[in-house]
VOLUMBA-634105 format. One line per field, with one value per residue (C-alpha): residue in one letter; residue number from 1; x, y, z. Coordinates in steps of 0.05 Angstrom, whole numbers. Example, Ala and Ser with C-alpha at 12.3 -4.5 7.8 and 13.67 -1.06 7.14 Angstrom:
<nodes>
type [A,S]
seq [1,2]
east [246,273]
north [-90,-21]
up [156,143]
</nodes>
This chain:
<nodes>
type [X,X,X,X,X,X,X,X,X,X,X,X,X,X,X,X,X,X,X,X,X,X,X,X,X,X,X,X,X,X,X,X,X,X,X,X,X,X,X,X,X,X,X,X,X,X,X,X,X,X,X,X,X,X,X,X,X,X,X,X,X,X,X,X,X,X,X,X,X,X,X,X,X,X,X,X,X,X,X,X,X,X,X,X,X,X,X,X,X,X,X,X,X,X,X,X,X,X,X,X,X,X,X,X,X,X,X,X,X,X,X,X,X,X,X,X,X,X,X,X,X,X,X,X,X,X,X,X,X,X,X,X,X,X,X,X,X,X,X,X,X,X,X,X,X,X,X,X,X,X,X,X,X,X,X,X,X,X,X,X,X,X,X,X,X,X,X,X,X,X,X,X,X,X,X,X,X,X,X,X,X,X,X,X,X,X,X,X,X,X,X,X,X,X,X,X,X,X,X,X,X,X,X,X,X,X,X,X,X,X,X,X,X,X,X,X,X,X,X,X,X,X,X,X,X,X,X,X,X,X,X,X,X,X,X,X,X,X,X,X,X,X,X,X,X,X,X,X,X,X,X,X,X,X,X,X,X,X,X,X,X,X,X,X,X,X,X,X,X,X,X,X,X,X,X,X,X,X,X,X,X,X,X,X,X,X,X,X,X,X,X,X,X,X,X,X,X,X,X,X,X,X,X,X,X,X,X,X,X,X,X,X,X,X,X,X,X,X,X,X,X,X,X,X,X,X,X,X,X,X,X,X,X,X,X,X,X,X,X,X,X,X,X,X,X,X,X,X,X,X,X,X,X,X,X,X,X,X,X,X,X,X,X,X,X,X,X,X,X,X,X,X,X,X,X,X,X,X,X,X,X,X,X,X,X,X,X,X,X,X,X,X,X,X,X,X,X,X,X,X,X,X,X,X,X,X,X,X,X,X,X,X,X,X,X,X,X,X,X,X,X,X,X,X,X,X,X,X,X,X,X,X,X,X,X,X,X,X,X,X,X,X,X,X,X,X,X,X,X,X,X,X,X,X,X,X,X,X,X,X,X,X,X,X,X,X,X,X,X,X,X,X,X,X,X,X,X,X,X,X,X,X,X,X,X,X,X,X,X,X,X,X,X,X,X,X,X,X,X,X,X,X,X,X,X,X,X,X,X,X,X,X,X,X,X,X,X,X,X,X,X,X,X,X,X,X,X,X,X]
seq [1,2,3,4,5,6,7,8,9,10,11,12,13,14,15,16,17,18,19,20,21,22,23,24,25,26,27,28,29,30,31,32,33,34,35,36,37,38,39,40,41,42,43,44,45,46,47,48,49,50,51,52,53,54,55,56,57,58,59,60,61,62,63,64,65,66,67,68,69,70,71,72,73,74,75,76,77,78,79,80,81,82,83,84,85,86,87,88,89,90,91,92,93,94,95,96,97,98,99,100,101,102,103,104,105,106,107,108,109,110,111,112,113,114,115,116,117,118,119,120,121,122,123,124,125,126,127,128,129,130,131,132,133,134,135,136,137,138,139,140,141,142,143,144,145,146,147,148,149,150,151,152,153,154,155,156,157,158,159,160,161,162,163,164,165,166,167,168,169,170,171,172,173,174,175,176,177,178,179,180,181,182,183,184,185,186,187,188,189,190,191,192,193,194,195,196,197,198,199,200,201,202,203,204,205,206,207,208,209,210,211,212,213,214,215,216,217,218,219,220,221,222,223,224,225,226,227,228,229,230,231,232,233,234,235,236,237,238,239,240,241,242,243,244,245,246,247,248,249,250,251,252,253,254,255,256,257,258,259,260,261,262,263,264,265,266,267,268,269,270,271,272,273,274,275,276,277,278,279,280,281,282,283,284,285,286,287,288,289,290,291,292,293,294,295,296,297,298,299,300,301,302,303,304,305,306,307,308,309,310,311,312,313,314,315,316,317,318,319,320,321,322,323,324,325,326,327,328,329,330,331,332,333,334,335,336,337,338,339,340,341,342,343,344,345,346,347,348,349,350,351,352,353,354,355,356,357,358,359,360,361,362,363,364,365,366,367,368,369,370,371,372,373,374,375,376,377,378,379,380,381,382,383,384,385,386,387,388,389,390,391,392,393,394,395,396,397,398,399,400,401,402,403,404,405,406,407,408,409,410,411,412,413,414,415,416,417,418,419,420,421,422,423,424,425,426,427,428,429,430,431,432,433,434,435,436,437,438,439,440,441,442,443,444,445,446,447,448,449,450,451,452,453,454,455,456,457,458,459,460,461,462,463,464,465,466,467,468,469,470,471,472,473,474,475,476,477,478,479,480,481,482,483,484,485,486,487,488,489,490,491,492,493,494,495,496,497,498,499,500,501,502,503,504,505,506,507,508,509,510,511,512,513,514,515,516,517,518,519,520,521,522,523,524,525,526,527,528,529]
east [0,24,32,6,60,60,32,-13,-47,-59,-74,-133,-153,-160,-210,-248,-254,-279,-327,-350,-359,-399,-454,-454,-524,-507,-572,-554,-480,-489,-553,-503,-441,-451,-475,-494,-510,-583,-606,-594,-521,-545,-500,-549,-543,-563,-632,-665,-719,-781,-749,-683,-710,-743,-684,-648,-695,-708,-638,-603,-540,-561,-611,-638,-664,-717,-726,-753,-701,-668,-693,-639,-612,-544,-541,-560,-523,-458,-460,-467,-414,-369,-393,-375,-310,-296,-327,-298,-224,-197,-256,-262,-324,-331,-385,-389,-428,-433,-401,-349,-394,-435,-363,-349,-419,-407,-343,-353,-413,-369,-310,-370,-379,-298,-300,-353,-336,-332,-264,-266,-287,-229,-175,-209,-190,-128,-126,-138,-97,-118,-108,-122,-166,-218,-202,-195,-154,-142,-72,-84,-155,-129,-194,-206,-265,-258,-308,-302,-338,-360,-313,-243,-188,-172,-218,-219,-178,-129,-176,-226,-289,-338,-387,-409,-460,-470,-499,-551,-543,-581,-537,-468,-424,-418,-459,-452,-368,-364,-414,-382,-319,-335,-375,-317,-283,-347,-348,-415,-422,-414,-463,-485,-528,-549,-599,-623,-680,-711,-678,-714,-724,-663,-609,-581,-606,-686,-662,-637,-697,-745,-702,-709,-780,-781,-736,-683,-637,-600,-625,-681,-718,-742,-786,-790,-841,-850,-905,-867,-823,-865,-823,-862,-922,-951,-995,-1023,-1046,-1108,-1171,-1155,-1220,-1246,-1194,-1174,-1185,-1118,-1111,-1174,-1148,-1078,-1120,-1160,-1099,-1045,-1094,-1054,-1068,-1089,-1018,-984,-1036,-1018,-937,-953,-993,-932,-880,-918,-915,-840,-822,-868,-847,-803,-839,-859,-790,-755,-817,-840,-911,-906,-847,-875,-894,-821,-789,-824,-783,-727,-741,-805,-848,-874,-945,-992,-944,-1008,-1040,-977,-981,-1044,-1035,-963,-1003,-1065,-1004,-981,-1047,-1064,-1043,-977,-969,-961,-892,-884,-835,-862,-920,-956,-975,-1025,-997,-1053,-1069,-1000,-978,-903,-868,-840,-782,-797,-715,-680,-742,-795,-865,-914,-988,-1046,-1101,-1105,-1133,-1206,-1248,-1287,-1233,-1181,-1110,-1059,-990,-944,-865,-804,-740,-668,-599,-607,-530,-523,-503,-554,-623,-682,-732,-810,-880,-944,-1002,-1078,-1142,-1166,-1237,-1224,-1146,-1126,-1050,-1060,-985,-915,-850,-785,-717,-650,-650,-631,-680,-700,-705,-758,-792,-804,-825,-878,-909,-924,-939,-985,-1019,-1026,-1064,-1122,-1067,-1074,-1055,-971,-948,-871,-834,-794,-735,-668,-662,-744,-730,-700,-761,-811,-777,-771,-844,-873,-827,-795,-859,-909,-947,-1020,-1037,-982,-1000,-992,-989,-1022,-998,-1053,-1039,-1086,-1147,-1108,-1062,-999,-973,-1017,-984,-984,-922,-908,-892,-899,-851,-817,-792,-804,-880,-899,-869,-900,-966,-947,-927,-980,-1036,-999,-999,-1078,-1100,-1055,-1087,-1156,-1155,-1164,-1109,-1105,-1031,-1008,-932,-891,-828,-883,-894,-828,-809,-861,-846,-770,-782,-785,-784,-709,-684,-672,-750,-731,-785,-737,-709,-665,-594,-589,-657,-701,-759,-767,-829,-860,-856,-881,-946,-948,-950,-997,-1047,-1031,-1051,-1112,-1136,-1118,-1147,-1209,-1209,-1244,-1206,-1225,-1271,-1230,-1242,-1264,-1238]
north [0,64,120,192,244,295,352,289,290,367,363,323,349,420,381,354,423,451,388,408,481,471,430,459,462,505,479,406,412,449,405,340,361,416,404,445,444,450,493,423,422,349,355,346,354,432,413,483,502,549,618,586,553,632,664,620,619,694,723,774,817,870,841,884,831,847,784,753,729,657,634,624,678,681,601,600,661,631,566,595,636,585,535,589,592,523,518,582,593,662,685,729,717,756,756,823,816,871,841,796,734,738,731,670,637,650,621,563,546,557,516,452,467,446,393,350,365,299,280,278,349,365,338,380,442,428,441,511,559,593,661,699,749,689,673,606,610,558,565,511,547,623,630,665,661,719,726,803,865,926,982,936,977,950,895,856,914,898,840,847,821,780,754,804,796,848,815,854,913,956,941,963,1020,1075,1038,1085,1092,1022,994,1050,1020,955,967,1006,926,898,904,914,829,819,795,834,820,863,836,856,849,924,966,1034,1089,1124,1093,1078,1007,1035,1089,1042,998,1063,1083,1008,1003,1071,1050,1105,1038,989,942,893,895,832,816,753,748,699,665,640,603,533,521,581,548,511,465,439,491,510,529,600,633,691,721,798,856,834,771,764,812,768,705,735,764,716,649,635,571,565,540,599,656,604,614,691,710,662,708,772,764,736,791,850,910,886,828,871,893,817,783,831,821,874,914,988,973,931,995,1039,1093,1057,1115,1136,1173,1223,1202,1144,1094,1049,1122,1135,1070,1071,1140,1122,1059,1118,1149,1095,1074,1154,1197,1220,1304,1350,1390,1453,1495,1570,1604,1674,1713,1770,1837,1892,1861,1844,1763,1753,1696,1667,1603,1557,1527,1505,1491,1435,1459,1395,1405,1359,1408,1475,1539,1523,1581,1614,1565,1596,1568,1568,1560,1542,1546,1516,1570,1532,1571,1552,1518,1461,1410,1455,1443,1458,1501,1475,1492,1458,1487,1461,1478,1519,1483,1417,1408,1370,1384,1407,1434,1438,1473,1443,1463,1497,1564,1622,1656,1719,1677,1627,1690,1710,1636,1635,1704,1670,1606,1653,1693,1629,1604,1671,1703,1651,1657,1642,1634,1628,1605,1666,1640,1640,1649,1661,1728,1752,1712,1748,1812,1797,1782,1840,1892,1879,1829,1871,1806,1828,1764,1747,1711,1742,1699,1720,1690,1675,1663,1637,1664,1736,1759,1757,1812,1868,1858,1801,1779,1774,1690,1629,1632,1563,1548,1514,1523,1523,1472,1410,1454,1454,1370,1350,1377,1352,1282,1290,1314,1249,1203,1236,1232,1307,1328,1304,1286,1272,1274,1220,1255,1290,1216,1194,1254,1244,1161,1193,1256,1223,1242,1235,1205,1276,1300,1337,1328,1322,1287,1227,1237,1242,1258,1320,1345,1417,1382,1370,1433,1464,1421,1426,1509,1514,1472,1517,1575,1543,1524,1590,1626,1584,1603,1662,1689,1657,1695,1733,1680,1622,1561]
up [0,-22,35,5,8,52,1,-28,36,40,-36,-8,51,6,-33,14,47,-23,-36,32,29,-43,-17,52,82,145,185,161,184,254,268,253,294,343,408,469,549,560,633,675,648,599,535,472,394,375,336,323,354,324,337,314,252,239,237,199,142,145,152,120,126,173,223,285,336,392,435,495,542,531,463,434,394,423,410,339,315,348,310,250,250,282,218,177,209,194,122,92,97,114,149,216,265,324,382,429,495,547,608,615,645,583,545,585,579,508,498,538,485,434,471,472,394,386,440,410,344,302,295,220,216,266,214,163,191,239,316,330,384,436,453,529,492,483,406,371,304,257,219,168,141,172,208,269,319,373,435,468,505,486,493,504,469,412,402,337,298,252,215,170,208,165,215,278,332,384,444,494,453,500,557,525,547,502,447,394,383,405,343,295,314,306,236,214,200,164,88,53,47,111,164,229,278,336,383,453,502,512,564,568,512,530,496,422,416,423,372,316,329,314,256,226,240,206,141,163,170,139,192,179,237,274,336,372,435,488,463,406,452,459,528,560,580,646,627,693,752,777,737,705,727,687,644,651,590,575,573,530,485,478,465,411,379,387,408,465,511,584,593,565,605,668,655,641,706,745,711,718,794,794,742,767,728,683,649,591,580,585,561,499,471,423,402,435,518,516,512,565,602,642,701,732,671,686,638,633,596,572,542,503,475,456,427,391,351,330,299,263,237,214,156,163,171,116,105,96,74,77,98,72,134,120,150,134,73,49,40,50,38,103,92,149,134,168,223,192,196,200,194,218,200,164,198,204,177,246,294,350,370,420,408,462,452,485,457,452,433,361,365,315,384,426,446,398,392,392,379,393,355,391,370,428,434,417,444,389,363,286,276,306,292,305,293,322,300,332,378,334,273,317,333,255,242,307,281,211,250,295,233,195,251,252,297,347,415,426,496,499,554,582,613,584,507,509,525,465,424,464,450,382,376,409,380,315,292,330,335,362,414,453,524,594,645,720,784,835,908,955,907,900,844,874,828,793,727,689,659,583,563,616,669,681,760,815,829,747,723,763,750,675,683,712,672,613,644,668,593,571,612,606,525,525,486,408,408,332,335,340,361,423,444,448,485,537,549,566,612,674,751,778,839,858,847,781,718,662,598,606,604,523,513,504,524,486,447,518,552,478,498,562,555,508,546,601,557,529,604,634,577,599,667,713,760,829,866,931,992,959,979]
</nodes>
């Protein structure tokens, strides 16, 4: 019997490996020699399950996931890039997580993938080496398979990476330069795959999911929710009983079983709280404000999907205010102007306005426009631009609107707008606000624009958050709503935006429902209760 030379064998080998790669079936191969350790620590073949099977069939090269917790995301996306590791030569896969136990959980999956790997398949592609910074690379096939966390220094540079997962997305420190980074390595043909349970509206992974949902990404969105997981159920348990709003509503929608409404109530009270967020049932109430919001969270919700379902605003770009008989052509640029509803012949407004410095990094500047009778939102101006320009666009904003009623918020940079208005504009309804105090005026002249401090501004809050609730205001913005689910109370007390959020489309609303109310109102009479 002849022995094959030593370049005979790797002549060989290569072909196998090429045979191999042609006809490779990535479910067949990973389903035939990968294995895994199931919750009570039994090693078993990895046989995809539902959500699994989904994602494999439906994948593309820029997915967004949104997930329950332990389906098996993590699982699936690491075998296939470890099979493409193996099957393609020269390629890079790497796996981010946020902390470093979810690197070693990781890594010891994939470390199970290598041990029970058939040893045929093992002399197809050499021993690999280990490295300290939790990578496997294969000389013979010049593949590498690297496991790391968000923000290390230097992670994964110096290769070009072919296959990446981001891990828990929502929980990684500074998200943003740590994915740029990362994508930075990733040509146009490669795969990525961030996924994430919810964590809170204030943070990039919620904004890349909204820009997605939106088209404004490259990402294909994708959901997966709890009931899709055929493991979350109880089948035995008491009698259910009568079955709340809610859960009716799930059953119709979704037909869920008795057992899966008897695992849900058992994880509702284990879970409290946070059961929407790690158990999604929809991908809006998953991402409710990670501190205390200040508004109903269920009336947002219901009020973001009315949005959704209606006719999108109209943009403008300029408006022709009538000054004693003449139209001039106003340039709303580089604010956007979106309107609900035209000036109803006979109808009265209120405009309320939040003023920012008009810096390109700054805060913006905001106006809500509400029908004064019926308090639904028909317009709203947004954009950073310097305070006397905002002034010139809310006195064609005001004029368009039968010279509604604009109450600006007077501290800071409202100043100048208010002086703007009334002076250079000469704009004709301009609202005063009156202090009362214990059912007297507190000061005998009212003062021009709504005064924001320490005894308005829960005033202001509040009554935004009652007409929220109550379904008295007609919210119709989008970028209102999300505003609202992230301006939260503090630990401290403080009613604000979340740390990288804003809130100048809030306090726009929230003043001009105070001017609509107060407008409204009769001064109390002197001793009344």
């Amino acid at each position: 019997m002849t022995t094959p030379s030593p370049s005979m064998g790797r002549l060989i080998v290569a072909r196998a490996r090429e045979l191999r790669r042609q006809s490779f079936d990535p479910r067949g191969w990973i389903e035939t020699n990968l294995w895994i350790a199931t919750k009570d620590q039994r090693e078993i073949p990895l046989v995809f399950n539902a959500i699994q099977s989904d994602y494999y069939l439906n994948r593309t090269n820029r997915d967004l996931i949104l997930k329950s917790r332990q389906v098996g995301i993590t699982t699936v996306i690491s075998a296939l890039y470890f099979a493409d590791c193996l099957l393609t030569s020269d390629t890079v896969s790497v796996m981010i997580a946020h902390d470093l136990e979810s690197v070693e959980r990781i890594f010891s999956m994939v470390h199970l993938f290598l041990r029970r790997l058939p040893k045929a398949e093992r002399q197809l592609v050499g021993e690999p080496r280990y490295s300290n910074r939790k990578e496997l690379f294969w000389p013979e096939i010049n593949s590498r398979f690297f496991v790391g966390t968000s923000g290390a220094p230097g992670f994964g540079r110096g290769h070009t990476i072919h296959n990446l997962h981001c891990s828990e997305f929502a929980l990684w420190r500074d998200a943003d330069d740590s994915l740029a980074a990362a994508m930075e390595a990733v040509p146009a043909s490669g795969r990525v795959v961030i996924e994430s349970t919810a964590n809170g509206m204030g943070n990039p992974f919620h904004d890349l999911w909204r820009a997605s949902r939106e088209r404004r990404s490259r990402f294909t969105p994708v959901w997966y929710l709890w009931f899709e997981d055929p493991e979350y159920t109880e089948p035995m348990g008491e009698p259910l009983g009568d079955l709340s709003v809610e859960e009716q509503q799930l059953v119709r929608r979704y037909q869920l079983t008795e057992g899966q409404i008897r695992w849900r109530r058992q994880k509702i009270m284990d879970q409290r709280g946070n059961f929407w967020q790690e158990y999604p049932e929809d991908d809006v109430t998953c991402f409710l404000a990670s501190g205390r919001c200040c508004f109903d969270t269920a009336a947002l919700t219901r009020i973001q999907r009315e949005i959704a379902a209606a006719a999108a605003g109209r943009q403008v770009q300029a408006l022709y205010p009538d000054r004693k008989g003449e139209r001039q052509t106003v340039s709303i640029a580089p604010a956007t102007l979106t309107i609900w509803q035209a000036p109803v012949p006979g109808a009265t407004y209120v405009i309320g306005a939040d003023v920012g410095e008009g810096l390109e990094q700054g805060d913006a500047s905001a106006a809500v426009v509400l029908d004064f009778r019926s308090g639904e939102q028909v317009a709203e101006l947004h954009g950073r631009v310097p305070p006397e320009r905002f002034a010139q666009l809310l006195d064609a904003l005001g004029r368009h609107y039968h010279q509604a009623t604009i109450a600006v918020e007077r501290n800071n940079h409202g100043h100048s707008t208010l002086n703007t208005l009334q002076h250079t504009c000469r704009y004709p309804n301009l609202y005063r606000y009156v202090r009362w105090d214990r059912g007297t005026r507190s000061t005998g002249v009212p003062v021009l624009g709504w005064p924001t401090d320490q005894s308005t501004k829960p005033i202001l809050v509040d009554d935004l958050a009652a007409a929220i609730a109550g379904d008295h205001i007609g919210i119709r913005s989008a970028g209102l709503v999300d505003e609202c689910f992230t301006f939260v109370t503090t630990d401290s007390g403080a009613q604000e935006a979340q740390e990288g959020k804003h809130d100048d489309r809030v306090i726009a609303a929230g003043i001009a429902w105070q001017a609509r109310r107060r407008s409204r109102q009769r001064p109390p009479r002197k001793g009344a209760a």
